[in-house]
Structure formats: structure tokens, C-alpha cells
C-alpha positions as CSV (number, residue, x, y, z in Angstrom):
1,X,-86.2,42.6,-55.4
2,X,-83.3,43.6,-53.4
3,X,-83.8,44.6,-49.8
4,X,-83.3,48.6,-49.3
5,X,-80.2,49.0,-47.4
6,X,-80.4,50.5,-43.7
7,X,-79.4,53.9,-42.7
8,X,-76.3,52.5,-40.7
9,X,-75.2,51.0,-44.2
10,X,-75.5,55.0,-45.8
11,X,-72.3,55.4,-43.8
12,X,-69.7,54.1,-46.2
13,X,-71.1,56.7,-48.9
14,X,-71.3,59.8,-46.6
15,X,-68.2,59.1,-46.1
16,X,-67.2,58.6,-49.9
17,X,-68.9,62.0,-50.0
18,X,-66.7,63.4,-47.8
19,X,-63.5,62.5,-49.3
20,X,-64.8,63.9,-52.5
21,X,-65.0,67.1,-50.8
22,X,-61.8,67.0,-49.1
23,X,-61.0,66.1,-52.8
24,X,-62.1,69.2,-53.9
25,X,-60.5,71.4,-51.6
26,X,-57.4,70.1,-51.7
27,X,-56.8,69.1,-55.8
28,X,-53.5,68.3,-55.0
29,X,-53.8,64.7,-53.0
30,X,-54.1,61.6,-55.0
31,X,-57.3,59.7,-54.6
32,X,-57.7,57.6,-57.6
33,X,-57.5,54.0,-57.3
34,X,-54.3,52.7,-59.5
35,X,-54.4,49.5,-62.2
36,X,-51.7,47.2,-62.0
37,X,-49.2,45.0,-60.2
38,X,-48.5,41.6,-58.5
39,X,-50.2,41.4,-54.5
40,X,-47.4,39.4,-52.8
41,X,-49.3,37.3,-49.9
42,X,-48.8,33.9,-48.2
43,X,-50.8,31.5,-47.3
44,X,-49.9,28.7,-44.4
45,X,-50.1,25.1,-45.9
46,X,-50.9,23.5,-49.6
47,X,-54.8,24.1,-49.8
48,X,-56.7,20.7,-48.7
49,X,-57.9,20.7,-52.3
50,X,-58.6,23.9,-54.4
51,X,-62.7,22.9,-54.8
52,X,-64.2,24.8,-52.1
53,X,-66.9,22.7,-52.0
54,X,-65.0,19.8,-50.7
55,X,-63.6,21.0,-48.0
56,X,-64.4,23.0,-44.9
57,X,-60.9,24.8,-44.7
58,X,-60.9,28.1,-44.7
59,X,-56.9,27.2,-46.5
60,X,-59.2,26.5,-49.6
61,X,-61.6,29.4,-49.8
62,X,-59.1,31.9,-48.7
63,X,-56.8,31.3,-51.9
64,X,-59.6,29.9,-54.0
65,X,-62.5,33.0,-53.7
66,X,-60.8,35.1,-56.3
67,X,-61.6,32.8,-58.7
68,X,-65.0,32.1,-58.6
69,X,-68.6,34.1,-58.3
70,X,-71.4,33.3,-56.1
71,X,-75.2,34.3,-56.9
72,X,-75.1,36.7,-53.8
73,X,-72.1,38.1,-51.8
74,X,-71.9,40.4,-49.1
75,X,-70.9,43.8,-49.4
76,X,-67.0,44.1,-49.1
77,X,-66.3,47.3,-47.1
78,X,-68.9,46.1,-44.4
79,X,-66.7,43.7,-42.1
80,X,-69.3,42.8,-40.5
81,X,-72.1,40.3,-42.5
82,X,-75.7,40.5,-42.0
83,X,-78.4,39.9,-44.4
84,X,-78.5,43.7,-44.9
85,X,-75.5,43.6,-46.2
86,X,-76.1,40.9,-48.9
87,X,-75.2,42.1,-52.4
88,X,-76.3,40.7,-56.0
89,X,-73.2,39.5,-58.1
90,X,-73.9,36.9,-60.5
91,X,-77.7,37.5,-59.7
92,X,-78.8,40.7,-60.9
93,X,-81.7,40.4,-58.4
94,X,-83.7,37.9,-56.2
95,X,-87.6,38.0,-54.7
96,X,-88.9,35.5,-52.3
97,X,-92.8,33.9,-53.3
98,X,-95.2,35.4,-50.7
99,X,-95.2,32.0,-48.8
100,X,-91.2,32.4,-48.8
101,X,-91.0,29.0,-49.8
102,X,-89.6,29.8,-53.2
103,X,-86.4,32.1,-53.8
104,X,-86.1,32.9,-57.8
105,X,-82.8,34.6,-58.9
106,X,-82.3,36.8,-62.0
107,X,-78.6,36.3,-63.8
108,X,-76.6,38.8,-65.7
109,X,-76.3,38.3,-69.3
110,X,-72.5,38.0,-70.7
111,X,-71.0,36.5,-67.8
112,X,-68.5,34.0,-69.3
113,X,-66.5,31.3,-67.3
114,X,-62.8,31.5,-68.0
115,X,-62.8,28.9,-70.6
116,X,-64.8,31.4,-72.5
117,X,-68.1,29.0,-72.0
118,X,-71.3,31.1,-71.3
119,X,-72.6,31.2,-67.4
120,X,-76.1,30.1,-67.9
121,X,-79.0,28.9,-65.2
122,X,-77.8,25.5,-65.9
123,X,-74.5,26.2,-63.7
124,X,-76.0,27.4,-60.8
125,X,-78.4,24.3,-61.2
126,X,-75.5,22.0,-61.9
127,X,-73.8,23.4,-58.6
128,X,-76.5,23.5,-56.1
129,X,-78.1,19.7,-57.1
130,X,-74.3,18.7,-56.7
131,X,-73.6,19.8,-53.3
132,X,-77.5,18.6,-52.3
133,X,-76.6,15.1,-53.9
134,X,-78.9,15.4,-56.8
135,X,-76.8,15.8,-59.7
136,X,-75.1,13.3,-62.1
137,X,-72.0,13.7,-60.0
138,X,-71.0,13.0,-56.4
139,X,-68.5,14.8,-54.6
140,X,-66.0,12.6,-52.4
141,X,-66.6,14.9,-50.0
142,X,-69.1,17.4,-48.9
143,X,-69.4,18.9,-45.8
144,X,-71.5,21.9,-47.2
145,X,-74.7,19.0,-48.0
146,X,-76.4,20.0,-44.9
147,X,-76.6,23.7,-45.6
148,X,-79.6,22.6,-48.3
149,X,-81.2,20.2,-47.0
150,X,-84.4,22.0,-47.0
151,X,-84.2,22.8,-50.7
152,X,-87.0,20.3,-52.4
153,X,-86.1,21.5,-56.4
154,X,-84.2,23.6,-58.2
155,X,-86.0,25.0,-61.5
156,X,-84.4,26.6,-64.1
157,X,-86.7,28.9,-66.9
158,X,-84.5,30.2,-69.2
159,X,-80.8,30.7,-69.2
160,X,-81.2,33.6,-66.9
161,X,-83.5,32.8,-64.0
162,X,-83.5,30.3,-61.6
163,X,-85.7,29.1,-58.2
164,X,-84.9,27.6,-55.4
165,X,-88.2,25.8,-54.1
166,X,-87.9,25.0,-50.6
167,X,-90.1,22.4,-48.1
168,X,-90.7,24.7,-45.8
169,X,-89.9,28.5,-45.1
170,X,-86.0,29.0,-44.0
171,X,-85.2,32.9,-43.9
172,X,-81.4,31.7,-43.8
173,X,-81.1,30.1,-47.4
174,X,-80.3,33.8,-48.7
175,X,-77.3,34.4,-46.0
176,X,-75.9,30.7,-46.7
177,X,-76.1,31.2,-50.1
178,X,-73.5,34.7,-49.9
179,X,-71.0,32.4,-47.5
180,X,-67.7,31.8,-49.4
181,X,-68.2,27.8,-49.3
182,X,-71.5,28.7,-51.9
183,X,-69.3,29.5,-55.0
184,X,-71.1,28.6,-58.7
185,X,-69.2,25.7,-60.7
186,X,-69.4,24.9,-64.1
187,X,-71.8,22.6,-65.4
188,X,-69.6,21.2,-68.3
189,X,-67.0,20.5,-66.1
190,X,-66.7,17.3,-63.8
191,X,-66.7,18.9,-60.5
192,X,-64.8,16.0,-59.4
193,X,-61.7,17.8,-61.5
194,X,-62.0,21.4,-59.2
195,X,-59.9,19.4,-56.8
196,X,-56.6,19.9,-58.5
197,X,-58.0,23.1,-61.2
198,X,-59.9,25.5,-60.4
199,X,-62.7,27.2,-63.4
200,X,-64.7,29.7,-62.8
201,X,-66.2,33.4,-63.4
202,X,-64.0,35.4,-60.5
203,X,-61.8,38.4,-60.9
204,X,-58.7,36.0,-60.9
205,X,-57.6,33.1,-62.8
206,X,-55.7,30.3,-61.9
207,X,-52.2,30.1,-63.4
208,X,-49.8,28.0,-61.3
209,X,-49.9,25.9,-58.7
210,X,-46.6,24.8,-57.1
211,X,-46.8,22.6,-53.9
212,X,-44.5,23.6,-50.8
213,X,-43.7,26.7,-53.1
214,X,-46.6,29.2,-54.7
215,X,-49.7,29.3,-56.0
216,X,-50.3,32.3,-58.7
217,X,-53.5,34.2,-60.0
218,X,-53.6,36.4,-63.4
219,X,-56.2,38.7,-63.9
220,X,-59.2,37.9,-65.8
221,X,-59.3,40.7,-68.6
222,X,-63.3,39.5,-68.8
223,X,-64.5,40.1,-65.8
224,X,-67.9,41.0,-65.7
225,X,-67.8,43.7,-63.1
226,X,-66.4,46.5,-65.5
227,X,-63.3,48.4,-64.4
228,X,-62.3,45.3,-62.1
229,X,-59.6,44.3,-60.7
230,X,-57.1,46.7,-60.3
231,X,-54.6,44.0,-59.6
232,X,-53.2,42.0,-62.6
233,X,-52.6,39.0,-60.3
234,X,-51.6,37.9,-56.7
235,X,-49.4,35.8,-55.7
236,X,-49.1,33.5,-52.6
237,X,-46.2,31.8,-51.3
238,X,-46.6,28.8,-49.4
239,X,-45.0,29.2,-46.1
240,X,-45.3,26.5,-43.7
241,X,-43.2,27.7,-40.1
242,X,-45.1,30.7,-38.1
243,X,-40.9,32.3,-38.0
244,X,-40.6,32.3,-41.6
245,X,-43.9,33.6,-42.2
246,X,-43.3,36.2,-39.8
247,X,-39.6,36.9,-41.1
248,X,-40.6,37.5,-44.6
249,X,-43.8,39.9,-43.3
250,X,-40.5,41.7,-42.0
251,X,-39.0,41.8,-45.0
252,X,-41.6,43.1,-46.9
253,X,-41.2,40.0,-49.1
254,X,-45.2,39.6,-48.4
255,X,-47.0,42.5,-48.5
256,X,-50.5,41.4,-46.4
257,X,-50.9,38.2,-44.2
258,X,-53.8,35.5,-44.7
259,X,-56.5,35.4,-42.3
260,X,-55.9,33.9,-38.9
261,X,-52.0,34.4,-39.4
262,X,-51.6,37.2,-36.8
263,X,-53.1,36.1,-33.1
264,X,-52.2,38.2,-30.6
265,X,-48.5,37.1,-30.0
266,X,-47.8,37.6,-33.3
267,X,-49.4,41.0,-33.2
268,X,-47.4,42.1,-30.2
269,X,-43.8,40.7,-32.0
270,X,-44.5,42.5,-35.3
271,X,-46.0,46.0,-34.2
272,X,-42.2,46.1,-31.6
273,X,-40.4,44.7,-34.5
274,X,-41.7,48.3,-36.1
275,X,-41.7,48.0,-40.0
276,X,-44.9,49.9,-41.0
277,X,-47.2,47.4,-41.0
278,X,-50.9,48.3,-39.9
279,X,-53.3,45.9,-38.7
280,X,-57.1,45.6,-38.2
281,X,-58.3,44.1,-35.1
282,X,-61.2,41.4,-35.6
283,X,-63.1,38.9,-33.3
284,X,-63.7,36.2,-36.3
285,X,-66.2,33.7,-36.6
286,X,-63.3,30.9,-35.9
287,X,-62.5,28.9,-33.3
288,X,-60.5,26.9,-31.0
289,X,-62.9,23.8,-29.8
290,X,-62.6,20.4,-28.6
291,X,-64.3,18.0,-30.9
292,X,-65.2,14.4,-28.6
293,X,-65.4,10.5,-30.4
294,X,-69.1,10.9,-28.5
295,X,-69.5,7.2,-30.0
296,X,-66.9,5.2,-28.9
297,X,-65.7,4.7,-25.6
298,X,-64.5,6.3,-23.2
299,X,-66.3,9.5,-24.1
300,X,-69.7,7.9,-24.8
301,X,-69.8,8.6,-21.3
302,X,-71.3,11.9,-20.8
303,X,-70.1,12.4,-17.4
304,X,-66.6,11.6,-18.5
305,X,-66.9,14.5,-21.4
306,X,-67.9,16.5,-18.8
307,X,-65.2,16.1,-16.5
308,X,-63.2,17.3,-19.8
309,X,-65.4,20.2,-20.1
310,X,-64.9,21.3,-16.4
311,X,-61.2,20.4,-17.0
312,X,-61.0,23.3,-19.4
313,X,-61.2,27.0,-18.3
314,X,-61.5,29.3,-21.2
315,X,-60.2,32.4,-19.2
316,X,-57.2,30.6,-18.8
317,X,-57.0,29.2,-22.7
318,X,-57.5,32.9,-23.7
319,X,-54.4,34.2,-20.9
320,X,-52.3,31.5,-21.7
321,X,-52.7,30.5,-25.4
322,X,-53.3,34.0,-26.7
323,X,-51.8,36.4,-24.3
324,X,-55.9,37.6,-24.2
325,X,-56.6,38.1,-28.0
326,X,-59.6,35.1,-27.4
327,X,-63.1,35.5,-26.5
328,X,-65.1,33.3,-24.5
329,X,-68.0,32.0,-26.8
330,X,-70.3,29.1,-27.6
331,X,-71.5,27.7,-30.7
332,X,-72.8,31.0,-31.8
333,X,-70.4,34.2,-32.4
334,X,-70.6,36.1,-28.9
335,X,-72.2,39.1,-28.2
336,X,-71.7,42.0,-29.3
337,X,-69.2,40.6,-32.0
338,X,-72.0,38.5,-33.5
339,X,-75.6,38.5,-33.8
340,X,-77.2,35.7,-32.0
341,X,-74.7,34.7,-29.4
342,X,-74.8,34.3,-26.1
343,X,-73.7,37.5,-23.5
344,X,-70.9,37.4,-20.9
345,X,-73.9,37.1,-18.3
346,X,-74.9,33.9,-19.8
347,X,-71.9,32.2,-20.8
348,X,-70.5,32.9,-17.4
349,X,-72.6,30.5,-16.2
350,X,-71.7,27.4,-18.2
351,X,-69.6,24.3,-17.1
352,X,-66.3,25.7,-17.7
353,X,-66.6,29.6,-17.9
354,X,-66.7,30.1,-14.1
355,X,-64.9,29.3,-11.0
356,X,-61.3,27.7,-11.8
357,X,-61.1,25.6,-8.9
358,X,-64.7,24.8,-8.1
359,X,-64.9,23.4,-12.0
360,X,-61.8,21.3,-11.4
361,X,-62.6,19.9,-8.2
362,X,-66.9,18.5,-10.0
363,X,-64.5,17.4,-12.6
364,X,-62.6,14.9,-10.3
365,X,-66.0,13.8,-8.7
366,X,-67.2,13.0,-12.0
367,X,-63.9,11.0,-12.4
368,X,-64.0,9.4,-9.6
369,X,-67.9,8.2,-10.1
370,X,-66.5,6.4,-13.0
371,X,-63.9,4.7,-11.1
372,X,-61.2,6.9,-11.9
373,X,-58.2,9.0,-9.4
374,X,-54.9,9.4,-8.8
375,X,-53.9,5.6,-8.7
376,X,-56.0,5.1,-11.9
377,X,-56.0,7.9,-14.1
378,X,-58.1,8.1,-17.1
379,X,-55.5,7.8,-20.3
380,X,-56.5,9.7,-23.0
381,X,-55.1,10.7,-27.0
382,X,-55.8,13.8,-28.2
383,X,-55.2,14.6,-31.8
384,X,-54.4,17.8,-34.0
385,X,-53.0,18.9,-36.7
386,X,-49.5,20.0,-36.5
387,X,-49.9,23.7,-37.0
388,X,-48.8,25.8,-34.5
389,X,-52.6,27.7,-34.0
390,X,-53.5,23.4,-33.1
391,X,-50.5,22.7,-31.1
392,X,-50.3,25.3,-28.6
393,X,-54.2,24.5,-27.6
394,X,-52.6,21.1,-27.8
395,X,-50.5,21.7,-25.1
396,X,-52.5,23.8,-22.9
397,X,-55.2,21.2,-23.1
398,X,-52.6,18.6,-22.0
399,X,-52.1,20.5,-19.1
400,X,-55.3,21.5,-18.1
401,X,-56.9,17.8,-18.2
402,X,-53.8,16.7,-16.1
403,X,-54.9,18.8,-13.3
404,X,-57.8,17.2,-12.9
405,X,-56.3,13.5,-13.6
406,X,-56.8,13.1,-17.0
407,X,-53.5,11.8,-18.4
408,X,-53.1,13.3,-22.4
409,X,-51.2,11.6,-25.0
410,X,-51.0,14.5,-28.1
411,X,-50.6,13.1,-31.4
412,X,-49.5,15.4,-34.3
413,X,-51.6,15.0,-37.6
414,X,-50.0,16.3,-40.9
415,X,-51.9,19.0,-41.7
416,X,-52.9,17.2,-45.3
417,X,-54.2,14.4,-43.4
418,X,-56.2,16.0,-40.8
419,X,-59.9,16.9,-42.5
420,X,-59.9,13.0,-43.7
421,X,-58.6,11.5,-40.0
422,X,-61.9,13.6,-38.4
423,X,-64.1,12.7,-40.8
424,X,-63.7,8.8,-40.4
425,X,-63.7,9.6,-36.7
426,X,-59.9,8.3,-36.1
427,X,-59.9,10.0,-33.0
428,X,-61.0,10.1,-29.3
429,X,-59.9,13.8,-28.4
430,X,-59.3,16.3,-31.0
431,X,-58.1,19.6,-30.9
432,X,-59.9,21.5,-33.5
433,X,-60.3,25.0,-35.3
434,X,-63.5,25.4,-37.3
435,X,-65.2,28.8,-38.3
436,X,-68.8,28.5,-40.0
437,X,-69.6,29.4,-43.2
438,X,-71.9,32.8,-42.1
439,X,-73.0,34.1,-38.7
440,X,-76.4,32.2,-39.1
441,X,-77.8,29.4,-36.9
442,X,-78.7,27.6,-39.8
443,X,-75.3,27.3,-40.8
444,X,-73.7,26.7,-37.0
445,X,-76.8,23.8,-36.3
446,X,-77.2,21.7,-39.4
447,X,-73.4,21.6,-40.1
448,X,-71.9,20.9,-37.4
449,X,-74.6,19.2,-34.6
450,X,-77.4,17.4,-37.0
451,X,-77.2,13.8,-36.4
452,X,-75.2,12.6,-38.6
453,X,-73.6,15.0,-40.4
454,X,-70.7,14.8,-42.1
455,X,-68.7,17.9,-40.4
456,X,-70.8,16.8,-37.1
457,X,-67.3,15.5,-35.9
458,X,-68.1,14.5,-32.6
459,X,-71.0,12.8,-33.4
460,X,-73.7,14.4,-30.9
461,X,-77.1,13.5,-31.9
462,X,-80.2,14.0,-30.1
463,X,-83.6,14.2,-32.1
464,X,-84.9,16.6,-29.3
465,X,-82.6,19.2,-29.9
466,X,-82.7,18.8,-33.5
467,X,-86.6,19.5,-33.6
468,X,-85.2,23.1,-32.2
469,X,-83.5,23.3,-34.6
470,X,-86.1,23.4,-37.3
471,X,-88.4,25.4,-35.0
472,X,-85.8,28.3,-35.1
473,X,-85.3,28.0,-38.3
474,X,-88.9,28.8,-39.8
475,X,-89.0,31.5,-37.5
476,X,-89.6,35.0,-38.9
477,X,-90.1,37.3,-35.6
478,X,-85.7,37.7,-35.2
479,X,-85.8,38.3,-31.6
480,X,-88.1,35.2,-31.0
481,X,-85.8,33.5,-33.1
482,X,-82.5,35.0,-31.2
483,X,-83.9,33.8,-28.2
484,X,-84.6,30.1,-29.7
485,X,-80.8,30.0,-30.7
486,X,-79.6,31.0,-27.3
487,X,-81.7,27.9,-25.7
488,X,-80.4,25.8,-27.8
489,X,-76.7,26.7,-27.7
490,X,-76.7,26.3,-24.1
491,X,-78.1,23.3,-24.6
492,X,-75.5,21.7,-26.4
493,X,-72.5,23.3,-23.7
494,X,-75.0,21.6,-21.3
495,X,-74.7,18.5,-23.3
496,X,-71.1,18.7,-24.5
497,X,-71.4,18.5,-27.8
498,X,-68.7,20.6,-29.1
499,X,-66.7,22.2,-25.9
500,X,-65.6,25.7,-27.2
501,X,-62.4,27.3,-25.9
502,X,-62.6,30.8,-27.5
503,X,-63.3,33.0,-30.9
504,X,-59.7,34.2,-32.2
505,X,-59.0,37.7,-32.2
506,X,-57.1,38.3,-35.5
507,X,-55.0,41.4,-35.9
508,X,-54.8,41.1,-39.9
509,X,-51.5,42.8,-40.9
510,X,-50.7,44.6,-43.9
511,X,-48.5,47.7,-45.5
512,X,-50.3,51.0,-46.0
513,X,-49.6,50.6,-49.5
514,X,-52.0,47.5,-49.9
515,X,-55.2,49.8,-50.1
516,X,-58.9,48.8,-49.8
517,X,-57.5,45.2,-47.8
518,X,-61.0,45.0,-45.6
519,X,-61.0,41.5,-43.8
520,X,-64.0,40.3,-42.6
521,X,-66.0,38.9,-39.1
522,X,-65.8,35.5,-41.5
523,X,-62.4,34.4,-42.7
524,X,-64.6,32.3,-45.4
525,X,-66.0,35.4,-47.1
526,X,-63.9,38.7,-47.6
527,X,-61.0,37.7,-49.9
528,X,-62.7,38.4,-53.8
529,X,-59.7,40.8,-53.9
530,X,-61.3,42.3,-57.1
531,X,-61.6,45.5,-54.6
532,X,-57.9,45.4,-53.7
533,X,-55.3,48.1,-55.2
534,X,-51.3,49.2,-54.7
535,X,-50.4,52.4,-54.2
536,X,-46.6,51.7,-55.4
């Protein structure tokens, strides 16, 4: 059955009560939601695909979640996502086995793909043995495989229930399964063919898709959620330059920005410009990091990636990249803005969070143990993809590895090249944004530090840590399990897996008239827009 929801969770309905009343006593105000209309939006490159289960881009998910249906979702007016706030959507319910080594699912009835074929256990089946590697088709890539790893068998009985049979117990298979990279395809489809279509069960259909120019959504009059959506499409214009994007936000030719569009600067230049638009300030699960070619010299030294570690001091990147809208973090989402991260006390002292000076000056002993100073400095490339939330950490980077004597070649990737030049590991340094699928350890470890990995970019792999991994993850007792996570993450900062400069602060911007636009901690998981209404 579904988990009772806490008291703090009562608050969105006390305070639906309490418009009612103010309803009441003043019958004059409109409250009622209104049908109809075109959401004019942008989005900031040609999705890496539309099947977001190939891709780890948030480009995908963000124009491809009104689409499709997941078994479980979290709750849309809670911003931030915990497993208390898990809801049912295509499931009608779930239960857990008393070992909680077997999830079952129940499914509503008279859900109906948009091709009019009937949503049956088979799909979710079809979808889940896919992604594990089990099904009759392969996926050229699939960064979500390690997510469910731990699921042994998938058992359908009926068309309308379906288990999950696990190896061992993992609390987190719930949470993962609600992430917006966890969308249901369709079993009579080639999954192979989402790449360039898009078929599924969502509020939205796909109607055009024009490269450089648009892609369009028309509502799906069979929705299964009755009375939804209030839109009859959205539409998003591909814009490509941060000033044009920015320019037509001014012009009111887009009515609400994607996710990550508005950093800080931006925030600043649009709120003078004065037009009207209101914004909702958000540490998000994404960051700025610095992925390292761990296996191939020079960085399969490890004191030579952490010279680059000391090199880099976040209160700096978050001043001087972000005018302050950055917050220091590690692999997990920081405290308070996330659950299991690590606090200011802690993260203050790792390599690279403290002292300025005294972290530059062990970073040119480390240098110079390996042979390297101001007569031979070490050379270095480091990649990214030529969007301007890659270059300017590009640059700053640059200049922060040249203070210690690390001279930086930056090479700019096309953005449609970028996902495939990491993943064949074309690279030594990269500068990288990544955001994980849910605020969950399970997510954060298995995806992007288990040996081997396909989204393990930098290659770290150390069987030690990764028996943590599992330990934490059986664990039931949270706070024992909080304080697992917390080891290991400073283990990997120690180690220099994955050097994180900061979690972006977005400032998500939109017109008053774009009502019920709630953006979430995760810019994977918010954007159904089957909640979304105009009031014009």
C-alpha cells in the first residue's frame, strides 16, 4: 500500500483550505483553473535524442517528460523530493514483500498509449528488462543500466500487476523508479525508434519536431488523469545564444524559461531589465564538476589530480562564475538543500574548500614531486561543451590551474557531440555539468563512481569503496545510513574521483500568468506540465 503522507505534507491542503475560505468570503475573485492555450517555452539546444532513456541530459527529459508516464512520480507541488512525497501514476498502488526483496505494482486499467495500444504489465516489463540489458532489444546507449542492477527478475501476473524481485533488500529502488530518467516505453515499439519519436501514455503528444527551430506538443484528449491538462499544447523554441534567449524572455515571446536557464547573472539582468517576470529561487541537484581521464596518463597520477583539486577553490568558482548563486557541495546534494549531504563544517575541510593560498601552494609541491615548475609546466586540454553554463567554468578553470602551473588548453565540444566524446573517454580534463536522477545515494554511487560504469566518466574504480556502497545501500536505520553516505563521499573528494565545483542556484523565471509552474530540487523530474494553466 501507499505510505501515509507526513504531517509537513498536510500543508499544501490547509492551505487549499484556506483559499477556499478566502473563496467564500470574497465570491468575486477568480480561482478556477482555466482550459486551453499554447505554453510558449524554450529550451537551449536540439535534445541529445528524444528517448530519455539514452541519454543522461536533462535537454531530453526536460522536453520529453510530458509525454510519457512513470509507475511512480513525485508529488508536483512539493519542490522538494523525498520518498514521502512519491506518488502512484500509472501504478494504482505498490507493497513491498516482508523481506523487501520484492516490490509488486498494481496498474490502472484503461490507460492507452497514444497509438491507441493498451498499457499492459508487459510495457513496464518490456521497459525495465531493456534498460537492465535483458530484453530482446539493446539500447546504444544506457547510462540509467546501473540504477537496476540489483533487480534479479521482473514478473508479470496479469496485465495489471507487476514485481520487481530484487537480490538483496535496496530501500532506494522506489525513489529511482519516480526519477524522470524511469519513464514506461512501449513494448510493441522498438525502443531503438524513441530516439527520433517519442510514444507514450503522458499528458502531451508529440507533434513536430523541427531542428534549430521548435519542437511542439498537442494535448492528449485521452489522458488518463481525468480533467488533465489544462493546456492544449506547449511549445518550445529552440534557442541556442544565452542573449537571444534572454531577449525573447523580454519580449514576452517565451512565457517561462527551461531549467538551469537563469543562473544568477541572468537573474540579476532580467529582474533590472523589469518586465514582470517572477522567479523561484532553487539550489538544484546539478552541477558544475570536473570529470578526470583517471586512466590514462597524466592524471593516472593521483597526486597530479590532486594538484588540480587544490588548484580549484570553490568559493572562488561560486564569486566568480556565478556572482554567488553556487553552493559548495560534494557528490551528495549539500545540507540543508538535500538530504544526505555533507554540512559546511565538513566540506570546509576538504582539499579545495579551505584556505586559497595554502591549497595552491600543496598543489605546486605536489607538482613539483612529479617533476614539474615554472620551467616545465604540466600541459594540459581540458574539454567542454560549448554552452555558455561549460565555458565560463571553462575559463575560470583555465585560470585557476595556471596559478598553480598547470598550463590549460580549452577545447570547445559541439554540444551534440559532447555525451558521446565523454563516454569513449576522448578526454583528459573535462568540464562537466551532471545532475542525478533523484537525491538518493543509490543513484549518485552506482551511476556515476561504480567501476565501470558507463556515466562513471572519469573512470575511478576502487572495489573497497564500492563494498560501501552496497553496505549503505541495504541499510534500513536512515541516520545510520546518512552517516555511511557521508564516509563515503568524503572519500571519493579524498580520492578525486569526481572534483565538484558547486550545486547551481537556479532562479526559474516566468510571467504571473503561467500559473501552477513549480520547478523542482531535480531538473530531471518536475516538468509533466499536465498541472500547468494560463490565466490569459
Amino acid at each position: 500500500m501507499n505510505p501515509p503522507r507526513r504531517t509537513l505534507l498536510l500543508v499544501p491542503s490547509l492551505l487549499a483550505a484556506l483559499l477556499l475560505m478566502l473563496h467564500l468570503v470574497l465570491p468575486g475573485a477568480a480561482w478556477s483553473q482555466k482550459y486551453g492555450g499554447i505554453l510558449k517555452t524554450m529550451t537551449r539546444a536540439n535534445p541529445v535524442g528524444l528517448s530519455p532513456h539514452e541519454t543522461a541530459s536533462a535537454d531530453t527529459t526536460w522536453v520529453m517528460s510530458p509525454v510519457y508516464s512513470n509507475l511512480v512520480w513525485f508529488d508536483y507541488f512539493i519542490p522538494r523530493e523525498t520518498p514521502d512525497t512519491i506518488r502512484t501514476e500509472l501504478a494504482e498502488s505498490w507493497a513491498w514483500n516482508a523481506e523487501r526483496t520484492a516490490l509488486t505494482f498494481r496498474l490502472r486499467p484503461g490507460v492507452r498509449f497514444h497509438d491507441g495500444h493498451p498499457f499492459t504489465s508487459a510495457d513496464v516489463k518490456h521497459t525495465f528488462d531493456t534498460v537492465r540489458g535483458r530484453g530482446k532489444y539493446r539500447l546504444k546507449l544506457n547510462p540509467s543500466k546501473l540504477l537496476y542492477f540489483n533487480v534479479e527478475e521482473i514478473v508479470t501476473d496479469g496485465d495489471h500487476a507487476v514485481t520487481f524481485k530484487l537480490k538483496r533488500p535496496q530501500p532506494s529502488l522506489l525513489t529511482m523508479l519516480a526519477g524522470g530518467r524511469s519513464p514506461i516505453y512501449a513494448a510493441h515499439v522498438d525502443p531503438n525508434k524513441m530516439r527520433t519519436t517519442a510514444l507514450g501514455t503522458g499528458p502531451f503528444r508529440l507533434k513536430e519536431f523541427s531542428p534549430d527551430k521548435r519542437l511542439v506538443m498537442e494535448k492528449n484528449p485521452a489522458f488518463f488523469i481525468k480533467g488533465r491538462p489544462y493546456l492544449d499544447g506547449i511549445e518550445y523554441a529552440i534557442i541556442k545564444d544565452k542573449a537571444t534567449q534572454n531577449a525573447a524572455l523580454q519580449a514576452k515571446q517565451i512565457e517561462a524559461a527551461y531549467p538551469g536557464h537563469t543562473t544568477r547573472p541572468d537573474y540579476e539582468n532580467l529582474k533590472a531589465a523589469n518586465v514582470g517576470l517572477e522567479f523561484v529561487e532553487m539550489v538544484s541537484n546539478g552541477t558544475s564538476n570536473i570529470i578526470i581521464n583517471t586512466q590514462k596518463p597524466p592524471f593516472n597520477n593521483l597526486r597530479l589530480r590532486q594538484a588540480v583539486n587544490l588548484a580549484l577553490e570553490r568559493a572562488s568558482f561560486a564569486k566568480t562564475v556565478y556572482q554567488g548563486g553556487s553552493a559548495a557541495g560534494s557528490a551528495m546534494v549539500p545540507a540543508p538543500f538535500g538530504a544526505w549531504g555533507l554540512t559546511k563544517e565538513q566540506l570546509a575541510r576538504l582539499p579545495g574548500y579551505g584556505n586559497r593560498e595554502e591549497g595552491r601552494a600543496r598543489a605546486r609541491e605536489l607538482l613539483a614531486a612529479e617533476g614539474y615548475g615554472p620551467d616545465k609546466p604540466l600541459r594540459v586540454k581540458v574539454s567542454t561543451r560549448n554552452l555558455v553554463n561549460y565555458t565560463k567554468p571553462a575559463a575560470w578553470v583555465a585560470g585557476e590551474l595556471k596559478a598553480v602551473g598547470i598550463e590549460a588548453e580549452i577545447e570547445h565540444i559541439d554540444t551534440g557531440l559532447w555525451y558521446s566524446t565523454v563516454a569513449r573517454r576522448v578526454f583528459q580534463l573535462g568540464v562537466n555539468a551532471t545532475a542525478v536522477p533523484v537525491d538518493d545515494p543509490d543513484a549518485q554511487f552506482y551511476e556515476n563512481f561504480k567501476c565501470y560504469s558507463e556515466r562513471n566518466y572519469s573512470d575511478y574504480c576502487n572495489p573497497e569503496v564500492e563494498q560501501l556502497y552496497d553496505q549503505q545501500s541495504v541499510e534500513p536505520n536512515f541516520e545510520k545510513r546518512r552517516q555511511l553516505v557521508q564516509q563515503i563521499d568524503i572519500r571519493l573528494q579524498e580520492e578525486v574521483a569526481r572534483p565538484y565545483l558547486g550545486y547551481n542556484m537556479y532562479y526559474y523565471g516566468h510571467y504571473p500568468h503561467v500559473k501552477n509552474w513549480v520547478p523542482h530540487s531535480s531538473s530531471y523530474n518536475a516538468w509533466r506540465m499536465s498541472e500547468v494553466w494560463l490565466d490569459r
